[in-house]
C-alpha positions in Angstrom: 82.7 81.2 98.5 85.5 82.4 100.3 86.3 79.1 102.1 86.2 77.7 99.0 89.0 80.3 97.1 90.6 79.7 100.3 91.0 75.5 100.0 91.8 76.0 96.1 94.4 78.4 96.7 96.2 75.7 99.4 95.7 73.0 96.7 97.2 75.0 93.7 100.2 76.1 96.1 100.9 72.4 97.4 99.9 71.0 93.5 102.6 73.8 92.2 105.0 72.6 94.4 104.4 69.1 93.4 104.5 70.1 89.9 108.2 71.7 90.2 109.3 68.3 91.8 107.9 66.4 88.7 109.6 68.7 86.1 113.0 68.8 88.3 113.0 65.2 87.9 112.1 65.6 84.1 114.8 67.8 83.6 117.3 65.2 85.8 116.2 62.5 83.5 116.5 64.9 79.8 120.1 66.0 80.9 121.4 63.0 82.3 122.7 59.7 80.5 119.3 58.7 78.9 118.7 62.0 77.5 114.8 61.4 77.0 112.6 64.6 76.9 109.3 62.9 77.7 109.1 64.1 81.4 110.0 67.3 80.6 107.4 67.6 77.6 104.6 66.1 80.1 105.4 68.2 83.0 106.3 71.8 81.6 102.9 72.3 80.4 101.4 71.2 83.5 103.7 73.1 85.8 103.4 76.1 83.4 99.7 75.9 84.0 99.7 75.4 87.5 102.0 78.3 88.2 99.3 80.4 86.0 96.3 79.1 88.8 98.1 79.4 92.0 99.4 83.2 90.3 95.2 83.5 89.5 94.4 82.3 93.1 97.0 84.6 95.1 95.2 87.8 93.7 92.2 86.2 94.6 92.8 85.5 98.1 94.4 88.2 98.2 92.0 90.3 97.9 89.4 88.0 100.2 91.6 88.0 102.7 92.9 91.6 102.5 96.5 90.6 102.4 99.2 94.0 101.6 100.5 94.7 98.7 104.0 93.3 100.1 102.2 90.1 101.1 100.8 89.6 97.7 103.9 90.4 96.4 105.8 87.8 98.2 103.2 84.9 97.4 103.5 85.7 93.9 107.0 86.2 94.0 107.0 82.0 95.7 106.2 80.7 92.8 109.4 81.2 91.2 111.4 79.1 93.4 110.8 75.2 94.2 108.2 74.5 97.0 108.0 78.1 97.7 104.6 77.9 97.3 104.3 75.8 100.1 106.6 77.9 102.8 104.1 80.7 101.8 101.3 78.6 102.7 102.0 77.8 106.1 104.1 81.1 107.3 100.1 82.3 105.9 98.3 80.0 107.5 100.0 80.6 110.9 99.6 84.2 111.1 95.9 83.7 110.3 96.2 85.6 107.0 93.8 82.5 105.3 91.1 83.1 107.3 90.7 81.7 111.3 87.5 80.8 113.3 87.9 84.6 114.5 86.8 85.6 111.2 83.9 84.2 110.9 81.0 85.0 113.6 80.3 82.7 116.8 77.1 81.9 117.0 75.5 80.8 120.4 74.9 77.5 121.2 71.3 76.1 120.3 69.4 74.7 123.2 68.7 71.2 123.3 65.2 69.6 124.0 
């Protein structure tokens, strides 16, 4: 189960990050010369929801992964700006704070024959 909250919480940060490029671009098409709204109306709603998932999925890994409060703080806080989301990620990632093979136990090599 944890794995799992793990890989959903990397997809919902990368998918939130692709959902700010879409509604950029929506909001470059509704405020420049053809002044049509349609991106915008598409991809608000779906940003809006993703930002609500990867917000859902932070406090869930969170408290998997036993992250501090400043930690959770600042991956919440990532979703605010453009591809944030994704920075967080990695810097996360690296420092092991998404869970490494030292988390989980080594088991001993099973004999063959």
């Amino acid at each position: 189960m944890r794995d799992v909250v793990t890989r959903l919480f990397v997809v919902a940060a990368i998918a939130e990050a692709g959902s700010w490029l879409a509604l950029l671009v929506g909001m470059a098409v509704k405020y420049g010369p053809p002044g049509n709204e349609i991106g915008v109306q598409i991809f608000g709603p779906i940003h809006g929801a993703l930002f609500v998932v990867y917000g859902l999925l932070v406090l869930a890994v969170a408290r998997l992964h036993r992250w501090s409060l400043l930690a959770t703080g600042v991956a919440l806080a990532c979703a605010v700006p453009p591809f944030a989301t994704i920075v967080f990620e990695r810097w996360a990632a690296r420092r092991g704070m998404l869970g490494t093979s030292a988390d989980t136990p080594q088991r001993a090599p099973t004999p063959v024959g």
